[in-house]
Structures are given as C-alpha cells and as structure tokens.
C-alpha beads as a LAMMPS data file, in Angstrom:
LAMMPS data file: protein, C-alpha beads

166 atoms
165 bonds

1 atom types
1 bond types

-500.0 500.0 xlo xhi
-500.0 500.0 ylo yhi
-500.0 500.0 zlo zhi

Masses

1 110.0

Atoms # bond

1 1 1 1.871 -23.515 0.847
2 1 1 4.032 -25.543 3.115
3 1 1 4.821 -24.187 6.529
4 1 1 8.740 -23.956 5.638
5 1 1 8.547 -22.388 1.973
6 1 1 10.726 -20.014 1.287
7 1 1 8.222 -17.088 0.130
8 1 1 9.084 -14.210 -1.660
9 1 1 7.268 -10.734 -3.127
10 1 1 6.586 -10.897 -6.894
11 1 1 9.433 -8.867 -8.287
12 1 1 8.790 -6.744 -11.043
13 1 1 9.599 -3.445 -13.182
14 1 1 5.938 -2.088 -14.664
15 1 1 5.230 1.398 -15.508
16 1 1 1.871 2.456 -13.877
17 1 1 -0.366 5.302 -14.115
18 1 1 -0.218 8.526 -12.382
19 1 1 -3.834 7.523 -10.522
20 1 1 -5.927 9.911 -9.030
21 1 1 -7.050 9.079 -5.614
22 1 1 -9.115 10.628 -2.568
23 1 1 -8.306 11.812 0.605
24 1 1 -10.387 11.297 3.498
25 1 1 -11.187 14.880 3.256
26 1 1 -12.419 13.807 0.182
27 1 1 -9.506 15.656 -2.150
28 1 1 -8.581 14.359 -5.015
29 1 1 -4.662 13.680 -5.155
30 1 1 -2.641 12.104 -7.853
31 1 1 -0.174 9.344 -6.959
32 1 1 2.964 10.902 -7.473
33 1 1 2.011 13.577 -4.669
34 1 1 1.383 10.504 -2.153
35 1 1 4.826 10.050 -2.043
36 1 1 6.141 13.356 -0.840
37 1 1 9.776 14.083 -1.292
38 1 1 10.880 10.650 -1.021
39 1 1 11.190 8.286 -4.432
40 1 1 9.948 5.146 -2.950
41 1 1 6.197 4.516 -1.639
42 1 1 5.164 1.372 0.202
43 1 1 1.383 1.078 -0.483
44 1 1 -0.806 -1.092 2.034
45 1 1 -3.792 -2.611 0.017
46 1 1 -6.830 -2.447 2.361
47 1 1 -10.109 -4.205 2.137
48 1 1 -12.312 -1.540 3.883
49 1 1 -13.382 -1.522 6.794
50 1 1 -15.321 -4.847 6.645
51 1 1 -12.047 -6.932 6.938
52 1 1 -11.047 -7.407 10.829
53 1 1 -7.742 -8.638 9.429
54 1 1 -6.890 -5.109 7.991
55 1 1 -7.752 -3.369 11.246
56 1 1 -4.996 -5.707 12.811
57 1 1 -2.140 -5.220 9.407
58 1 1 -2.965 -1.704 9.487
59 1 1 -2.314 -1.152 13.306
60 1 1 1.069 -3.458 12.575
61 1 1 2.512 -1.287 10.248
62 1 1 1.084 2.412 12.145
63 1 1 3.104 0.950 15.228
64 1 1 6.307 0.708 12.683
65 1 1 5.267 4.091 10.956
66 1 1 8.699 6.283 11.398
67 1 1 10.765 3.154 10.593
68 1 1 9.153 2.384 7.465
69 1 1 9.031 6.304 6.671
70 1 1 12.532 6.614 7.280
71 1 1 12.824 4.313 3.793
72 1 1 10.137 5.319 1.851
73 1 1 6.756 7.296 1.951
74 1 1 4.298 4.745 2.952
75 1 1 -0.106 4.799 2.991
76 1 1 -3.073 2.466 2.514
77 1 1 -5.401 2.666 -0.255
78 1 1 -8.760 0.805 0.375
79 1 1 -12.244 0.366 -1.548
80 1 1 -14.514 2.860 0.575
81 1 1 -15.675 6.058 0.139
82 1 1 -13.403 8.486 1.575
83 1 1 -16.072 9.710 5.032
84 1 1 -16.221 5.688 5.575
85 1 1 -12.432 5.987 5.911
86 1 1 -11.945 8.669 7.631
87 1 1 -14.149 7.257 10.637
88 1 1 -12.340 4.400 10.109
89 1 1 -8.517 5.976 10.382
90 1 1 -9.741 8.151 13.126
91 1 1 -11.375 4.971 15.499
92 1 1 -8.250 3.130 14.927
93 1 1 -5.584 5.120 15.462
94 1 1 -3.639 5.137 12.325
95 1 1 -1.196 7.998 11.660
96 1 1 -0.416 7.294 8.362
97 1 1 -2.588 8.219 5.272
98 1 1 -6.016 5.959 3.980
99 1 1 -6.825 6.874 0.375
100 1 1 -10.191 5.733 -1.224
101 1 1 -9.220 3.914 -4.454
102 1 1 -13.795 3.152 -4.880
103 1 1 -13.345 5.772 -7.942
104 1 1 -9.893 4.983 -9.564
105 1 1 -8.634 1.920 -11.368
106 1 1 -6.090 1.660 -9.238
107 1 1 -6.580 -1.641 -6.805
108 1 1 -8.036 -3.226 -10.077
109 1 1 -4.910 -2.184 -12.697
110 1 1 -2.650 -3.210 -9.664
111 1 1 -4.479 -6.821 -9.503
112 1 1 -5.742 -6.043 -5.685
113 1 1 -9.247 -6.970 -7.203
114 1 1 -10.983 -10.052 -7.408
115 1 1 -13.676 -11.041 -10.214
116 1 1 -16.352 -9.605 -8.312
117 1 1 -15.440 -6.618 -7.524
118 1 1 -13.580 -6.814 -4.297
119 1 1 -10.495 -5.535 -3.139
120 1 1 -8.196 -8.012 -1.558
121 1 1 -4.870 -7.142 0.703
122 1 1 -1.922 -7.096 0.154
123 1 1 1.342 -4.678 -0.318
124 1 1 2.896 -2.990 -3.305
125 1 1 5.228 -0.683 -3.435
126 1 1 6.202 1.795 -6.279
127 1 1 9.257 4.081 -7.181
128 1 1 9.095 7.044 -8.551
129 1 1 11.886 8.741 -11.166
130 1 1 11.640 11.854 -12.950
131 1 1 7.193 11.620 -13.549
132 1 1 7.522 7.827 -13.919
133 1 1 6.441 5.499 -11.495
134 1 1 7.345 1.977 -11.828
135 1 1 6.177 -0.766 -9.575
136 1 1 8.746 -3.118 -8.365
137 1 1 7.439 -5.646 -6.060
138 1 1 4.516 -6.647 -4.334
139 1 1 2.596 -9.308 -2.324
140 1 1 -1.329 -10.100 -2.999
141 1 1 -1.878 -11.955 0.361
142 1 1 -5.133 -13.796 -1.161
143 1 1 -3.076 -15.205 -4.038
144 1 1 0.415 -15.419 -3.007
145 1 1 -0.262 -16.812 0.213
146 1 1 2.047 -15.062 2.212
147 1 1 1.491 -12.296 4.654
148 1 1 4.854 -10.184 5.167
149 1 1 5.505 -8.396 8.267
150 1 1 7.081 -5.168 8.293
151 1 1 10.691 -6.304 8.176
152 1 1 9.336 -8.372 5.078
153 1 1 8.045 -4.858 3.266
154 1 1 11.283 -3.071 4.237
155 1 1 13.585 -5.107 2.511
156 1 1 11.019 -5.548 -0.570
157 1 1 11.950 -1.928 -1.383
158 1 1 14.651 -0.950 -3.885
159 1 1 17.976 -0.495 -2.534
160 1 1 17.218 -3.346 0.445
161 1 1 15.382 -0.911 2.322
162 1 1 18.208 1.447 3.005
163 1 1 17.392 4.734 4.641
164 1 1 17.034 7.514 2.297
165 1 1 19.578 10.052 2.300
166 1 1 18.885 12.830 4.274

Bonds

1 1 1 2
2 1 2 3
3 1 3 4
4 1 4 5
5 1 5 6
6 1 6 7
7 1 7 8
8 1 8 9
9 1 9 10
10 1 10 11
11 1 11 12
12 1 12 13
13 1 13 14
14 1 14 15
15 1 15 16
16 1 16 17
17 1 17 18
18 1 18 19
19 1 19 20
20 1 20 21
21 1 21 22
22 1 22 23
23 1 23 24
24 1 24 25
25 1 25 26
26 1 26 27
27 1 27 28
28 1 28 29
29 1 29 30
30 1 30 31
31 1 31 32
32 1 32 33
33 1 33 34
34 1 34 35
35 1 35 36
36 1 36 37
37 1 37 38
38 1 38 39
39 1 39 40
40 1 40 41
41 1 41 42
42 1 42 43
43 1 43 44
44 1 44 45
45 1 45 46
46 1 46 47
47 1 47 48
48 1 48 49
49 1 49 50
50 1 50 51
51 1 51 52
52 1 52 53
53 1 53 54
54 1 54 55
55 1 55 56
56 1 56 57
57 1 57 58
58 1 58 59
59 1 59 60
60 1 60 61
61 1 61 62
62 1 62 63
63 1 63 64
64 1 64 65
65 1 65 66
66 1 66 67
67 1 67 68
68 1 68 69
69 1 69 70
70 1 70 71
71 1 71 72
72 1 72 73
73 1 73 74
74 1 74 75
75 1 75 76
76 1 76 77
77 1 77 78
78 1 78 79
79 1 79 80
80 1 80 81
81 1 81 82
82 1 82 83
83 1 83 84
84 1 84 85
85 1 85 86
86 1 86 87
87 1 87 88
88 1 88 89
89 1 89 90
90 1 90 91
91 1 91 92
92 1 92 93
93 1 93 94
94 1 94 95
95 1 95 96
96 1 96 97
97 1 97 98
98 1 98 99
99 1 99 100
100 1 100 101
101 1 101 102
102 1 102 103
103 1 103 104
104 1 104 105
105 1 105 106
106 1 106 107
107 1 107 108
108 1 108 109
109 1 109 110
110 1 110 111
111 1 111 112
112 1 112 113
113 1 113 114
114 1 114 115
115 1 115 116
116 1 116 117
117 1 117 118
118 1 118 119
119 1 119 120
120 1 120 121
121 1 121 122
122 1 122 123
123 1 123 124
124 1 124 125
125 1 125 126
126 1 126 127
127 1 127 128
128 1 128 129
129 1 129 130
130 1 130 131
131 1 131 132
132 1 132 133
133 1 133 134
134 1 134 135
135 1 135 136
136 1 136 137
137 1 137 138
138 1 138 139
139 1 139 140
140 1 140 141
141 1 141 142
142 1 142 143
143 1 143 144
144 1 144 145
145 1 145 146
146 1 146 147
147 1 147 148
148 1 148 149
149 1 149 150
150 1 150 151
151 1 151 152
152 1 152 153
153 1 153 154
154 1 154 155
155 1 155 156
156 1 156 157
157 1 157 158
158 1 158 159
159 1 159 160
160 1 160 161
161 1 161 162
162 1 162 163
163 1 163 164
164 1 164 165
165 1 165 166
C-alpha cells in the first residue's frame, strides 16, 4: 500500500457470539462480562508472546489506557494459555486485561487467524445492546496493511469515540 493511502478500518455490523474466554487466573469469562458497564469494547488482537511487535502495540495502548477507557472497555485477547499470559502481562507492565482465546473460536470466527493456525494482530472492537453484541469495525494488520495508533482505534468506535456518559 502506497505511503499516502488513505486507510481506513473495515466497517461493519455482524452479530457475534457471546465467546467464552480465560482469564489469566485461568477463569472462564464470557464476552459480554469483558466489557463491564460500558456498551463499547475495543479488543487488541495479540499474537502471544512470540511476537516482539505486540510487546511494543500492547505497551502503546497500556500508556493510553484511561483515555481509551474513558470511551469504551478495552483488553487483548491472544493465542496462549492463560499462565503463559499472565507472566507475560505481569513482565510487561500492562494494566489492562490479556484473555487466552487458545480454547475459544473466537480469534478464528473474528478472522484474526491465518490457515495454519496462527493468530495475527490486529484490533476489533464490538458493541454491546441488550445481550447482543455486534461488531462494527476492525483492522487485521497482516491483511489490511495498516497499523492504527490509538487516536486511529478511538475514532473507529461508534459514536466517533465520544466519552461515555457518566
């Protein structure tokens, strides 16, 4: 992709599962509690901890953590097992939450899966009405070819990233 495209999240309106994921404490918790009380969740695709390039996305968006969470509920969800994350979260840093996705269909139904099995980055993010959840946009860096920054994520969420109301 040329330099000076203009590059934009893949805009959509699909009803997903209510997935069951783990915690690093190795808890299993359904989607619709990851976001909280807020209706919008920005979800950081993680490779694992394999991927150097994660480690450095990751830290960008923990440094941004109460801006983005002023918006919308916001975690990763990667491909290891949850102890592998949780040494992972805890040598880095990161404040915000690292689900393991290895046992769900999750990064595969959401197309953050390649043909062999591997989890690619990227971001999605998800709003939740009522018990639906709906994703509305995302970015799969390996395909799309773009890499948004924080200020790209925020205004990918409903409502042009305005603040929720308190």
């Amino acid at each position: 992709m040329a330099a000076n495209a203009q590059r934009t999240p893949n805009e959509m309106s699909k009803k997903i599962d209510d997935y069951i994921l783990k915690s690093n404490d190795d808890k299993e918790v359904p989607l619709s509690e990851v976001f909280g009380a807020q209706t919008r969740l920005i979800v950081l695709h993680n490779m694992g901890e394999t991927c150097p390039t994660c480690l450095i996305y990751g830290s960008e968006f923990n440094g941004a953590l109460k801006h983005l969470e002023a918006r919308a509920a916001f975690c990763a969800v990667g491909p290891d097992d949850p102890a592998t994350q949780k040494a992972y979260v805890k040598r880095n840093g990161w404040q915000f939450n690292l689900y393991s996705g290895k046992e769900s269909a999750f990064i595969k139904d959401l197309g953050f899966e390649d043909d062999a099995g591997n989890a690619l980055p990227g971001v999605s993010i998800l709003q939740k009405k009522d018990e639906t959840i709906t994703l509305t946009s995302q970015v799969n860096i390996a395909k799309d070819d773009f890499c948004p920054s924080v200020l790209d994520v925020i205004w990918m969420l409903p409502e042009n990233g305005e603040e929720n109301e308190k």
